[in-house]
C-alpha positions as a Markdown table, in Angstrom:
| # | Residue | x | y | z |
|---|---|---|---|---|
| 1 | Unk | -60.5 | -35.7 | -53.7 |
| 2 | Unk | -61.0 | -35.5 | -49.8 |
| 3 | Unk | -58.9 | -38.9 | -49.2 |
| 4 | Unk | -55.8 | -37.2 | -51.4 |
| 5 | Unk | -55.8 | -33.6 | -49.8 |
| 6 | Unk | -55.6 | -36.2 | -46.6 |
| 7 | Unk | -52.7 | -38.1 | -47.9 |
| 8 | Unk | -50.8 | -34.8 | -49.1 |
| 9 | Unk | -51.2 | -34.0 | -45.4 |
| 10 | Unk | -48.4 | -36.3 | -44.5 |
| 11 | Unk | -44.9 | -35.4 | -44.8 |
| 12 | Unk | -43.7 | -38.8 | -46.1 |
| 13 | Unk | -45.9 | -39.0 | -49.1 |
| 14 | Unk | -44.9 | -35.8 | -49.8 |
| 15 | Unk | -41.2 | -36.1 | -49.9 |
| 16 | Unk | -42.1 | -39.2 | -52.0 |
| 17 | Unk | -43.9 | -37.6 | -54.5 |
| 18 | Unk | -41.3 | -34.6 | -54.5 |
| 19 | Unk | -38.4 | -36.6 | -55.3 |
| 20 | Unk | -41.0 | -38.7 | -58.0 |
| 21 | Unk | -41.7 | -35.6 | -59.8 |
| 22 | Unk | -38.1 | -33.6 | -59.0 |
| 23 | Unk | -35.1 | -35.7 | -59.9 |
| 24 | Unk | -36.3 | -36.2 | -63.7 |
| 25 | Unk | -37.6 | -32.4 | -64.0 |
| 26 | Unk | -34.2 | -31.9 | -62.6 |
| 27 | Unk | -32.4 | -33.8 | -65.0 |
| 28 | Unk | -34.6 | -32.3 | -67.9 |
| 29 | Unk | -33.8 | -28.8 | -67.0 |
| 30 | Unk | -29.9 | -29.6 | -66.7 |
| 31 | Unk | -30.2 | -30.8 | -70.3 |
| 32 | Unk | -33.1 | -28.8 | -72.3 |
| 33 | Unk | -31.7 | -25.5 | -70.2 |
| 34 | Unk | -27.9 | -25.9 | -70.5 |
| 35 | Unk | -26.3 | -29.4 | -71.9 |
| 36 | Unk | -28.0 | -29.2 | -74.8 |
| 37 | Unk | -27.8 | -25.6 | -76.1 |
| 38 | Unk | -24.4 | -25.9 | -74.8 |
| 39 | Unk | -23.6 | -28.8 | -76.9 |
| 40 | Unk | -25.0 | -27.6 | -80.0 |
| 41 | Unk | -25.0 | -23.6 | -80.0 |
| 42 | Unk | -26.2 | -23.7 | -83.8 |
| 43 | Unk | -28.7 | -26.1 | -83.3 |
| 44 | Unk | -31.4 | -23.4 | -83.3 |
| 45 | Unk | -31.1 | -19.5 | -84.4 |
| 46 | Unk | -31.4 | -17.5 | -80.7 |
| 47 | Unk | -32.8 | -14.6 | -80.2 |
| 48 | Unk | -29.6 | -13.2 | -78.3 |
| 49 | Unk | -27.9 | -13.6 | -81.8 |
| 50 | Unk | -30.3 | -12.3 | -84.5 |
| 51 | Unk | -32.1 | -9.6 | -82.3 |
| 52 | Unk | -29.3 | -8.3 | -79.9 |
| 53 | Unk | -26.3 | -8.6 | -81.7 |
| 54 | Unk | -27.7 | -7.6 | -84.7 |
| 55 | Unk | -28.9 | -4.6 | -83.2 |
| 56 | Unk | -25.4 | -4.1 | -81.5 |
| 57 | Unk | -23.4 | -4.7 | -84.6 |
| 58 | Unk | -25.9 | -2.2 | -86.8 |
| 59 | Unk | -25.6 | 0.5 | -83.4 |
| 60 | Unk | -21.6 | -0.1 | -83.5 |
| 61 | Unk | -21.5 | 0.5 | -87.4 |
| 62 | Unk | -23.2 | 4.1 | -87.1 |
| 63 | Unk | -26.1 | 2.3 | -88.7 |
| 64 | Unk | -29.6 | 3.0 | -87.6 |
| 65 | Unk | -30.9 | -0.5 | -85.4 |
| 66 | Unk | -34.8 | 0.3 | -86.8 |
| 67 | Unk | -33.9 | 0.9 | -89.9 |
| 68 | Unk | -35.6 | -1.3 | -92.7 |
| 69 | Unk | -34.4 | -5.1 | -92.2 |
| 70 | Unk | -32.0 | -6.7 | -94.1 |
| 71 | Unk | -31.5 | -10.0 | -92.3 |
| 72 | Unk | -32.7 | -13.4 | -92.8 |
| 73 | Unk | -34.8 | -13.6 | -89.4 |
| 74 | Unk | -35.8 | -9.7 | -88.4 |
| 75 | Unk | -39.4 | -8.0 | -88.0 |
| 76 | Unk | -40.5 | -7.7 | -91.3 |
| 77 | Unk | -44.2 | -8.8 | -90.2 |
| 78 | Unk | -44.4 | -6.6 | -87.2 |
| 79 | Unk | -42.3 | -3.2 | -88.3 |
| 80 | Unk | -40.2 | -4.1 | -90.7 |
| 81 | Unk | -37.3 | -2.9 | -88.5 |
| 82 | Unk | -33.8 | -4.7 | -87.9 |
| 83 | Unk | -35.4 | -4.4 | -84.1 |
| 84 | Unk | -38.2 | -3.8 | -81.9 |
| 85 | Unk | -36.4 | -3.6 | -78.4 |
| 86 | Unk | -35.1 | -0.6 | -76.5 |
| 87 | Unk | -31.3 | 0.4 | -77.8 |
| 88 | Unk | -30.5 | 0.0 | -74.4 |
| 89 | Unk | -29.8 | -3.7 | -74.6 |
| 90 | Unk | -27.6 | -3.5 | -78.7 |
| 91 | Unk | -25.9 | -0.6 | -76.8 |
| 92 | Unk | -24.4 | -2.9 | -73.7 |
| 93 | Unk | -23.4 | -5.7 | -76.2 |
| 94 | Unk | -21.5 | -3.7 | -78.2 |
| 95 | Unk | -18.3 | -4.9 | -77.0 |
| 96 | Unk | -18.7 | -8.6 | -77.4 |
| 97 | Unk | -20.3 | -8.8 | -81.2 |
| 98 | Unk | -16.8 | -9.9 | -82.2 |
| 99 | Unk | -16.7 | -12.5 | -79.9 |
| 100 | Unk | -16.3 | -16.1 | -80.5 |
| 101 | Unk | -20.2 | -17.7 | -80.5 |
| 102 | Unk | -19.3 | -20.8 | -78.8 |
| 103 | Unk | -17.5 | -18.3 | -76.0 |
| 104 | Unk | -21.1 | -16.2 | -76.6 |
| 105 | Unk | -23.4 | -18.9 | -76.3 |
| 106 | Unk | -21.4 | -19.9 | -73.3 |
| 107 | Unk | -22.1 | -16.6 | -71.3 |
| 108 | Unk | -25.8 | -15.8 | -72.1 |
| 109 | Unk | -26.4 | -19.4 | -71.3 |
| 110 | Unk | -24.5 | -18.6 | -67.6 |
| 111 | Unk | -26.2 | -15.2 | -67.5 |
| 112 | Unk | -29.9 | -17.4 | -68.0 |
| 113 | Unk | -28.9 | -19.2 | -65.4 |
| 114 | Unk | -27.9 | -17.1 | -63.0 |
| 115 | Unk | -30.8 | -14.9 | -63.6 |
| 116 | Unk | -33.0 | -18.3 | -62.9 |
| 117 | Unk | -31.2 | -18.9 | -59.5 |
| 118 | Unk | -31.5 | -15.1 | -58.7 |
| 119 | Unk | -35.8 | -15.1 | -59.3 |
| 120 | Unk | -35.8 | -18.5 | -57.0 |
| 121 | Unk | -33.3 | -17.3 | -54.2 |
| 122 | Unk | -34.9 | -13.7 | -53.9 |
| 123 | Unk | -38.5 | -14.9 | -54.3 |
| 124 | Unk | -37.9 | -17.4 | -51.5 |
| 125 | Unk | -36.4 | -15.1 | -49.4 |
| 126 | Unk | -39.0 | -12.6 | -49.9 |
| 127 | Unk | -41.8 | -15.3 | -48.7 |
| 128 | Unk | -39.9 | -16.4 | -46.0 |
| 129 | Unk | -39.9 | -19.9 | -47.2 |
| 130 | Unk | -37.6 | -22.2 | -45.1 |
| 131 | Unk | -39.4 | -25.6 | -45.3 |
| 132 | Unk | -37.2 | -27.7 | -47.6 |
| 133 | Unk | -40.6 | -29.2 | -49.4 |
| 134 | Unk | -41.7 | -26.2 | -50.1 |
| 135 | Unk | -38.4 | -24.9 | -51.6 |
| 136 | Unk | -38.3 | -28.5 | -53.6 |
| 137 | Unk | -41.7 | -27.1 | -55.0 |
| 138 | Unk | -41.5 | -24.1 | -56.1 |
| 139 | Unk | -37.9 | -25.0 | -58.0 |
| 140 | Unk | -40.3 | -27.9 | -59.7 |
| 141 | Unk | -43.1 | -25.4 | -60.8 |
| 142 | Unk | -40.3 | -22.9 | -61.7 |
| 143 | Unk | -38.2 | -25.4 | -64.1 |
| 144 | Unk | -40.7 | -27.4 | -65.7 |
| 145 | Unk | -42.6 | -24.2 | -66.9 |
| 146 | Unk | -42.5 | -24.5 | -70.6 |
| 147 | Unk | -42.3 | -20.5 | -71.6 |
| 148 | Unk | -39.0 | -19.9 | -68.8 |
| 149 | Unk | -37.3 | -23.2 | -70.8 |
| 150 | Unk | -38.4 | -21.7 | -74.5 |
| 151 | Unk | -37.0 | -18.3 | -73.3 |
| 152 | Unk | -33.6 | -20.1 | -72.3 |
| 153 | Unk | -33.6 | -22.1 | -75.3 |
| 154 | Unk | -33.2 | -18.5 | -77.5 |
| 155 | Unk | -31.4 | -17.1 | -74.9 |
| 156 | Unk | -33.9 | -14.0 | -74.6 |
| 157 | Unk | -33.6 | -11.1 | -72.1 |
| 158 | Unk | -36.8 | -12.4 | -70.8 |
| 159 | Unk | -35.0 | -14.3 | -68.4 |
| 160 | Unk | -33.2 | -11.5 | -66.8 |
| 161 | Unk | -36.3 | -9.6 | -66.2 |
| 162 | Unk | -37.5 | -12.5 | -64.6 |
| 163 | Unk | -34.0 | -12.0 | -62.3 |
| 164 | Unk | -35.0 | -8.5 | -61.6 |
| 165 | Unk | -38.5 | -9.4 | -60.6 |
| 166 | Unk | -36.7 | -11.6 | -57.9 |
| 167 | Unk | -35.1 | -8.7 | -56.8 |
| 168 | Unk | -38.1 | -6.3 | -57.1 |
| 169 | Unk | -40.5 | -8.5 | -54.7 |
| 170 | Unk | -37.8 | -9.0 | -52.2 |
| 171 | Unk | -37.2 | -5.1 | -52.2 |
| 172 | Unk | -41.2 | -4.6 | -52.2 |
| 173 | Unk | -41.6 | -7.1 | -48.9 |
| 174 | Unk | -39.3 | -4.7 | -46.9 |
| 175 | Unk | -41.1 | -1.3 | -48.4 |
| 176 | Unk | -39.9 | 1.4 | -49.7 |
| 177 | Unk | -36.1 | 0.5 | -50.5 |
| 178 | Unk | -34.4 | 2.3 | -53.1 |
| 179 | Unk | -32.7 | -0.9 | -54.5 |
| 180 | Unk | -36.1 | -2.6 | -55.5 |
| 181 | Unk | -36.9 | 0.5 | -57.7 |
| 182 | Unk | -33.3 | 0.2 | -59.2 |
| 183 | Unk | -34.4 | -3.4 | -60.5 |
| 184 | Unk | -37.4 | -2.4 | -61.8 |
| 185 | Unk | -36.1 | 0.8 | -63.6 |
| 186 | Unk | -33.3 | -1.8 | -65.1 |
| 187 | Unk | -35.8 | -4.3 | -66.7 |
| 188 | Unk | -38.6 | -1.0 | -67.5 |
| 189 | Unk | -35.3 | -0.3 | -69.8 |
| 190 | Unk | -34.5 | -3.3 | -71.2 |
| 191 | Unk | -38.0 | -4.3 | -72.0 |
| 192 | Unk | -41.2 | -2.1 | -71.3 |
| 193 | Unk | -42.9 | -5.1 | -70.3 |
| 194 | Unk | -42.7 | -4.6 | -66.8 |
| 195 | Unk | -43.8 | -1.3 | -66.7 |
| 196 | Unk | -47.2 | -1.9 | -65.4 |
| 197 | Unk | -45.2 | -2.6 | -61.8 |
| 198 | Unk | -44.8 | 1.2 | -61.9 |
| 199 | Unk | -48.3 | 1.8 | -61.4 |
| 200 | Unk | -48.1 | -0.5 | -57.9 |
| 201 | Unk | -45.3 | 1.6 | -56.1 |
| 202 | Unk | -47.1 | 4.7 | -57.1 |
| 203 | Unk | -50.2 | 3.4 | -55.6 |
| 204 | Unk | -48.7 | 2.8 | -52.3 |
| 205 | Unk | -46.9 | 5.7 | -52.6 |
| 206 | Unk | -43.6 | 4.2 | -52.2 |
| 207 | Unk | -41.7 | 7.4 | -53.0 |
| 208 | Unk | -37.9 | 6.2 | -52.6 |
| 209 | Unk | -38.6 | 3.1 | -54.9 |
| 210 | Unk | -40.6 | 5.2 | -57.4 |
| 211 | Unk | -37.9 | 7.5 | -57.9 |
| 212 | Unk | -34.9 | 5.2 | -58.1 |
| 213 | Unk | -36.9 | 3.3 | -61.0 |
| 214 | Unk | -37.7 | 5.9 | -62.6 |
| 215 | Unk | -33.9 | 7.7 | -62.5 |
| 216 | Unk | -32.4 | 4.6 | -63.2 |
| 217 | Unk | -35.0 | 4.0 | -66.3 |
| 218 | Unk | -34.1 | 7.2 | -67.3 |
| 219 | Unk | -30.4 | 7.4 | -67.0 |
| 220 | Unk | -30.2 | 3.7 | -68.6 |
| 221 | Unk | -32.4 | 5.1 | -72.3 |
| 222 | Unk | -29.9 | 8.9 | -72.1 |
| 223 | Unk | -26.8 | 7.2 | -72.0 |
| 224 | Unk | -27.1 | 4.6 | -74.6 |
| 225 | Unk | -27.8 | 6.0 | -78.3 |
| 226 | Unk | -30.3 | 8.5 | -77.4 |
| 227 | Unk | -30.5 | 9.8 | -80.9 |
| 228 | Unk | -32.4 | 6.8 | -81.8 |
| 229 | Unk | -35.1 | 7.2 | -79.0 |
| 230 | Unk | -37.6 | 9.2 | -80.6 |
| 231 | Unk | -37.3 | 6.4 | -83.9 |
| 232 | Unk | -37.9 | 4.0 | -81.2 |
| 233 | Unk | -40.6 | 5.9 | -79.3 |
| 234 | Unk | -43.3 | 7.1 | -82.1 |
| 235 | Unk | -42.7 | 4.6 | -85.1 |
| 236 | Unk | -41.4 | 1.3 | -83.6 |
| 237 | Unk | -43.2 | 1.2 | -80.4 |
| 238 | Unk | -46.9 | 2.2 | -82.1 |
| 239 | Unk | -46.2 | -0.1 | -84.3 |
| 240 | Unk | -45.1 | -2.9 | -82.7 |
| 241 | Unk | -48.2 | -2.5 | -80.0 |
| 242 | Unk | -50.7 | -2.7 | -83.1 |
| 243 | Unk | -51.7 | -5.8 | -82.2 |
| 244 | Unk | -52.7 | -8.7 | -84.6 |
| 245 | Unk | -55.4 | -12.1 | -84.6 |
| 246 | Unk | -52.5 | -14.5 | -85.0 |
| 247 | Unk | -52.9 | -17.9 | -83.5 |
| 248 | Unk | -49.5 | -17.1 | -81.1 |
| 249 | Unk | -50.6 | -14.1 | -80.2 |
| 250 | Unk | -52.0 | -14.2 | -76.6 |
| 251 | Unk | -53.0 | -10.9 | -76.1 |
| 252 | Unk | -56.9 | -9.9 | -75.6 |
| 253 | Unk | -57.1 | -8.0 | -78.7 |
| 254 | Unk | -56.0 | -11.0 | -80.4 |
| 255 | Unk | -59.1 | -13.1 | -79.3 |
| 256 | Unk | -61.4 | -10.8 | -80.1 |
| 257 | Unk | -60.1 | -10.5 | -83.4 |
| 258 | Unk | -59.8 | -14.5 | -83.8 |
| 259 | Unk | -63.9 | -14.7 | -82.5 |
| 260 | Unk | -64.4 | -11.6 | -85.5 |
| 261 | Unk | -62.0 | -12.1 | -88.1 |
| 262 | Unk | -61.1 | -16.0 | -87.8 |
| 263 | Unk | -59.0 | -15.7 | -91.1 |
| 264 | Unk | -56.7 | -13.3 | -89.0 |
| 265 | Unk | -55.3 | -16.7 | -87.3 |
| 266 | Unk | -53.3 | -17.6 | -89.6 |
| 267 | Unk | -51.6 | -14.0 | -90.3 |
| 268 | Unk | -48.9 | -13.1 | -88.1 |
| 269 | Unk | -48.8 | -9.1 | -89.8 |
| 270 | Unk | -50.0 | -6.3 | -87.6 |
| 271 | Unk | -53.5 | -5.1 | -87.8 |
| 272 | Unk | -54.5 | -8.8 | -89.0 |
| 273 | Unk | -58.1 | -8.5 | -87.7 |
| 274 | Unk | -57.7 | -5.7 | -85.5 |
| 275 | Unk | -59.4 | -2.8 | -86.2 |
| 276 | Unk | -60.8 | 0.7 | -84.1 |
| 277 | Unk | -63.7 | -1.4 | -83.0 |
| 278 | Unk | -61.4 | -4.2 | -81.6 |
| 279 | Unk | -58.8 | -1.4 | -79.9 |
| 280 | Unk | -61.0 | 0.1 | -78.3 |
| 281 | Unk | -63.0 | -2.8 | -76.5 |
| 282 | Unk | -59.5 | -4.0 | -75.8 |
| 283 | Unk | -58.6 | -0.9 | -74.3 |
| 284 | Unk | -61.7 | -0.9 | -72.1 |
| 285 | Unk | -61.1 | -4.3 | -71.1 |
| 286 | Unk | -57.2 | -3.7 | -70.3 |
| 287 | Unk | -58.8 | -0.3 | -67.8 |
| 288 | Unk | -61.9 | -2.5 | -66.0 |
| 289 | Unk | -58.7 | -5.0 | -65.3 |
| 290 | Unk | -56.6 | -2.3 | -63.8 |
| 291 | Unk | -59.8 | -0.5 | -62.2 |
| 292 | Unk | -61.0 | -4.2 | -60.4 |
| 293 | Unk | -56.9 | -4.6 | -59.5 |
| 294 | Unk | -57.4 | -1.6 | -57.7 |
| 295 | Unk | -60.0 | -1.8 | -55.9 |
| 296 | Unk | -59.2 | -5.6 | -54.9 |
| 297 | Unk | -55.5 | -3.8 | -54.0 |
| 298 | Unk | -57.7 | -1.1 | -51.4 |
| 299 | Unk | -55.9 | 2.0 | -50.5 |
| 300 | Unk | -54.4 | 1.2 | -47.7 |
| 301 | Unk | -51.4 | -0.7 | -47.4 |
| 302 | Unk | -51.6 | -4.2 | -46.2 |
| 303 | Unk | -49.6 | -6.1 | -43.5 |
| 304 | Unk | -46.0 | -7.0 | -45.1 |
| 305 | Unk | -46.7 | -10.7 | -44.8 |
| 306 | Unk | -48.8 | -10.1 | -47.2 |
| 307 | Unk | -47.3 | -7.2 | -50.0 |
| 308 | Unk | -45.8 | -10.4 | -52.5 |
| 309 | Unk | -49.6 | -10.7 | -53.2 |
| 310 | Unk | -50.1 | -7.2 | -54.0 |
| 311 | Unk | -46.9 | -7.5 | -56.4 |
| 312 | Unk | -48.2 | -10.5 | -57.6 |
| 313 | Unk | -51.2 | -8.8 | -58.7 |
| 314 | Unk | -49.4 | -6.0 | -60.4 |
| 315 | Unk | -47.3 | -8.7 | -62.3 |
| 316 | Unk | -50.6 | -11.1 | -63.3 |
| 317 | Unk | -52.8 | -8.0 | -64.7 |
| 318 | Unk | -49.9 | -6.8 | -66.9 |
| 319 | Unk | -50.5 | -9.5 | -69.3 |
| 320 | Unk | -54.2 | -8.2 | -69.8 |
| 321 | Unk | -53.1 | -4.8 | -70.6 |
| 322 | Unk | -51.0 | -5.7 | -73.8 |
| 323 | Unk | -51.7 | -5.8 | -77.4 |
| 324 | Unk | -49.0 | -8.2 | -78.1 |
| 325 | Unk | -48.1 | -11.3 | -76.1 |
| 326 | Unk | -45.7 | -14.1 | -77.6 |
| 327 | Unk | -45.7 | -17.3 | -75.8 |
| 328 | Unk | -42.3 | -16.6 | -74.1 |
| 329 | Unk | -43.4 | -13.7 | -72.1 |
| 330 | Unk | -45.4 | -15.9 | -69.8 |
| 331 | Unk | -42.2 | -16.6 | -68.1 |
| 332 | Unk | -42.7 | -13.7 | -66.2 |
| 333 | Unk | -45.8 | -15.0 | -64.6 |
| 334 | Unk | -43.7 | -17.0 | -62.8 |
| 335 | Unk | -43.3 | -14.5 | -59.7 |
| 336 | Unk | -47.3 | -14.6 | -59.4 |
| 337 | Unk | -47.4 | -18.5 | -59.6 |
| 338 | Unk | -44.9 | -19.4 | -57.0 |
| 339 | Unk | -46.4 | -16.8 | -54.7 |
| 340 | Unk | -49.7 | -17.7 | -55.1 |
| 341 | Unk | -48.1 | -21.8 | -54.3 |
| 342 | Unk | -46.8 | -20.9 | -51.2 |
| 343 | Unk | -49.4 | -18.8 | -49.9 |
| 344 | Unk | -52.5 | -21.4 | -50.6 |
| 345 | Unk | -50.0 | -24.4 | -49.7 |
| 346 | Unk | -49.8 | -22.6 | -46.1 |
| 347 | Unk | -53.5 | -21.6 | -45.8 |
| 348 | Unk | -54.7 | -25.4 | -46.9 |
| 349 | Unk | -56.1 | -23.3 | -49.5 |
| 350 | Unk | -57.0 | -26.2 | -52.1 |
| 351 | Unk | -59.5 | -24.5 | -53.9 |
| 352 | Unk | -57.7 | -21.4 | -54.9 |
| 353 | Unk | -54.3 | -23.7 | -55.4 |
| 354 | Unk | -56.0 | -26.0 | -57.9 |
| 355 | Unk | -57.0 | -22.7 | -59.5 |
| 356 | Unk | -53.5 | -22.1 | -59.3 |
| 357 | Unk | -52.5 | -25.3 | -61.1 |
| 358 | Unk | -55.2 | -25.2 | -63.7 |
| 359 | Unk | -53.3 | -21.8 | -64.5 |
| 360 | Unk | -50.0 | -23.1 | -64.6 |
| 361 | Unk | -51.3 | -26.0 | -66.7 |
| 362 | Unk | -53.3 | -23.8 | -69.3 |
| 363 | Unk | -50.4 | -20.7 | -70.1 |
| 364 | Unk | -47.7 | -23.9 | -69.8 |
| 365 | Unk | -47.9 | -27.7 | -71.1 |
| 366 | Unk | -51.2 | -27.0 | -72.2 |
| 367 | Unk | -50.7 | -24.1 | -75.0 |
| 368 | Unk | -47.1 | -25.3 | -75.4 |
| 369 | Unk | -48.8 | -28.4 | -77.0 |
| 370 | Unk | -51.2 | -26.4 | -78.8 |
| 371 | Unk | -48.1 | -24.1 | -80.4 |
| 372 | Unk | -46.4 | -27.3 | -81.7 |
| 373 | Unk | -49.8 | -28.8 | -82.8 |
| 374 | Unk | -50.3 | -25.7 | -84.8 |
| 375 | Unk | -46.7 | -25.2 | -86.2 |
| 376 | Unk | -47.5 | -29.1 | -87.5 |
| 377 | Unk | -50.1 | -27.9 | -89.5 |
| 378 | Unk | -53.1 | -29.4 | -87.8 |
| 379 | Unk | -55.6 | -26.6 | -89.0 |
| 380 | Unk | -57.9 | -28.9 | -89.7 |
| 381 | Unk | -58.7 | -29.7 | -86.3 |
| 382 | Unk | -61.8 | -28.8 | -84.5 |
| 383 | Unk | -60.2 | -28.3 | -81.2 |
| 384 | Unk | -57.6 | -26.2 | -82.8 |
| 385 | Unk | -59.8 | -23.1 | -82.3 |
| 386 | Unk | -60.6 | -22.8 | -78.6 |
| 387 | Unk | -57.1 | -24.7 | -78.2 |
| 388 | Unk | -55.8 | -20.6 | -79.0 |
| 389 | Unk | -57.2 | -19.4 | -76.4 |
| 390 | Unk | -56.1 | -21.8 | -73.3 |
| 391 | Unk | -53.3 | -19.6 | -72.3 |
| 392 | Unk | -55.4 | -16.5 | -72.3 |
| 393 | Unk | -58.0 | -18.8 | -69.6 |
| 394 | Unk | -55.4 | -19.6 | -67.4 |
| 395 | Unk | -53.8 | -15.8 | -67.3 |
| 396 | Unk | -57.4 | -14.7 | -66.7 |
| 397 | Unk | -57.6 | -17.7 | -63.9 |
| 398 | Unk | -54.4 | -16.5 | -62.3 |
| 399 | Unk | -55.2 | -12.7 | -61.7 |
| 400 | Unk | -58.5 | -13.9 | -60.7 |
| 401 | Unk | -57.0 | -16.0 | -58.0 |
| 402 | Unk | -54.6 | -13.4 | -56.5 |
| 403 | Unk | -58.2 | -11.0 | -56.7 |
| 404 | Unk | -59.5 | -13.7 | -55.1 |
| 405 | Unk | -56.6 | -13.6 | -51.8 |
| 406 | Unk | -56.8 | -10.1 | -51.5 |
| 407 | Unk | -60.4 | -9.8 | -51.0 |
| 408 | Unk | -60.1 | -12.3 | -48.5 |
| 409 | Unk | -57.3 | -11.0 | -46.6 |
| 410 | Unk | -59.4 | -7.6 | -47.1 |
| 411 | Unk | -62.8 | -9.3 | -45.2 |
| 412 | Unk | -60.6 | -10.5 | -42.7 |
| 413 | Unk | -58.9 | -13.8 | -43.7 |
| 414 | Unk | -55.8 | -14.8 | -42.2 |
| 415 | Unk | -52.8 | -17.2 | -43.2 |
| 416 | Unk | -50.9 | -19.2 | -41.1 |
| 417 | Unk | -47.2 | -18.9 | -40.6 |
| 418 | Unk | -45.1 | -21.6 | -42.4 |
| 419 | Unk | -44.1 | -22.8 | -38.8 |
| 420 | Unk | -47.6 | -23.7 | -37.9 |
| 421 | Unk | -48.2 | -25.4 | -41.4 |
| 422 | Unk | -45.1 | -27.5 | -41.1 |
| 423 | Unk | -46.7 | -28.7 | -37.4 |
| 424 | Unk | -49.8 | -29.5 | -38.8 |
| 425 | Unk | -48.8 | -31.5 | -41.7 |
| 426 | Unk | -46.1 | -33.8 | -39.6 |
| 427 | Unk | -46.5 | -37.4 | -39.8 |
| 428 | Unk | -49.0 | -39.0 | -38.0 |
């Protein structure tokens, strides 16, 4: 292990074993990202075209979008609603349901890519990363993460909430900026998802950011179809954040209910093994993660080299607060992994950077391959059981590893500036 870390140490066998790893990744992204969906725009049904439009072309029709479903591919399991998203999003795509699919399929597969460059470019600027191997790297760990490519592939809004992330670290490196809180007030409306971020500005009490997210939340959910708020508010939401033990469901809740009710696996329904008992250890679980979060965070503010690890740890403890997690909501875990890459690349932080890795590994190739094992049919197999909870291990491993960085910055720890990492690490 020692003799590697040495090797990595030089600048050559680095740039060797980026361009090993980055032209086929590369070539892979161009074609499962856009060639292929490009080439064949039927070749799987999208979320963009039986969640959005559908709820756009129910919203346009004076119909009501969480009204019981009538489609072939809707919620039956969860609400039994023709959606489970904000009307915000059917709303905006009102004008396009008429449009030609090849001409759609064509746009939200520009808009997913856009909204991939935008994370990179403002998460890069926000860390102040100008090293060329470094950029290489995080662009690798970015586009070979399974859950960002799955998102692509169905065109989900995912991937523009991942955009606005971007743009919410770069506004949170250079404090309280009202344009930060105007991304994050965007992508609170499209998808409450990122609402746990909320809790990090007001923590530090950044007033300006706070405000703009919360107006432009606000304004977003009054001017699009507000009659069908309160629908959304106290049936669908409730609902939809039942929980359920189902084998894809990555949520907390849902492992305790696989450990008590193992039948629940295998049923996708809401409330499939999850009962008072099991909401309300998950709910004591989801407040000792945001209590430790906390008190890792401290109350004062820390130097702004280091605020992307405070949002980093806002973004890595949302996942432990939900009740439902699909697979494809990883993606935005993404702004926590690359942080967490260039921070321990700089320090010559191996430990907490193969804790990095082992994360990226577990909520990534690892339970990707444990999703298609299990849509095979491989019940049968003994591994199949604690296979359902890898992604779950590495989320936990992530926010334990930011936790870990802020209580050392906190006991005085200091990181090196990516100048004086590039002059150590120059060929000898």
């Amino acid at each position: 292990m020692q003799g590697f870390v040495k090797a990595l140490l030089n600048r050559r066998f680095r740039s060797l074993l980026l361009a090993i790893a980055g032209v086929p990744i590369g070539v892979s992204y161009l074609w499962n990202a856009f060639l292929q969906p490009l080439l064949n725009p039927n070749l799987v049904p999208t979320d963009f075209h039986e969640a959005y439009l559908t709820a756009a072309a129910s919203i346009a029709a004076g119909q009501d979008p969480y009204g019981p479903c009538h489609n072939a591919a809707c919620f039956q399991q969860l609400t039994n609603s023709a959606s489970v998203y904000p009307p915000l999003l059917g709303w905006l795509l009102q004008p396009v349901i008429n449009v030609n699919q090849t001409v759609l399929v064509v746009g939200a597969l520009v808009t997913c890519q856009i909204a991939v460059m935008t994370f990179l470019i403002a998460t890069l600027v926000a860390l102040r990363v100008s090293d060329w191997q470094l950029i290489v790297l995080c662009a690798i760990v970015t586009l070979s993460y399974p859950p960002l490519l799955d998102q692509i592939r169905y065109l989900n809004v995912q991937i523009v909430l991942l955009g606005l992330s971007g743009i919410w670290l770069l506004g949170w490196t250079k404090r309280d900026v009202w344009w930060g809180g105007i991304a994050t007030g965007m992508g609170i409306a499209l998808k409450l998802v990122q609402a746990p971020t909320l809790l990090l500005i007001l923590w530090r009490r950044r007033l300006a950011m706070l405000l703009a997210a919360v107006a432009a939340w606000i304004i977003l959910w009054a001017v699009a179809v507000p009659q069908y708020l309160p629908e959304y508010l106290f049936r669908v939401l409730p609902e939809a954040g039942g929980g359920t033990g189902y084998a894809k469901n990555i949520a907390p809740i849902a492992t305790l209910a696989r450990l008590l009710h193992p039948q629940a696996m295998g049923h996708p329904e809401l409330g499939t093994g999850v009962g008072p008992f099991e909401r309300a250890v998950a709910t004591l679980a989801a407040l000792g993660a945001l209590a430790l979060t906390a008190y890792c965070l401290g109350r004062s503010s820390r130097p702004v080299e280091l605020a992307p690890i405070e949002a980093a740890a806002a973004v890595a403890v949302a996942p432990l607060l939900s009740t439902l997690l699909w697979p494809g909501q990883l993606a935005l875990l993404l702004l926590p992994f690359v942080v967490m890459i260039v921070f321990m690349v700089r320090a010559g932080e191996w430990r907490l950077l193969t804790i990095t890795g082992f994360a990226w590994a577990l909520t990534g190739p690892i339970y990707l391959a444990f999703t298609n094992t299990y849509a095979s049919g491989y019940f049968w197999l003994p591994i199949i059981r604690p296979w359902a909870e890898s992604a779950l291990v590495g989320i936990v491993l992530l926010w334990v590893a930011v936790l870990m960085t802020l209580r050392m910055h906190r006991v005085g720890h200091t990181y090196p500036s990516e100048a004086s990492y590039a002059s150590e690490v120059r060929p000898r």
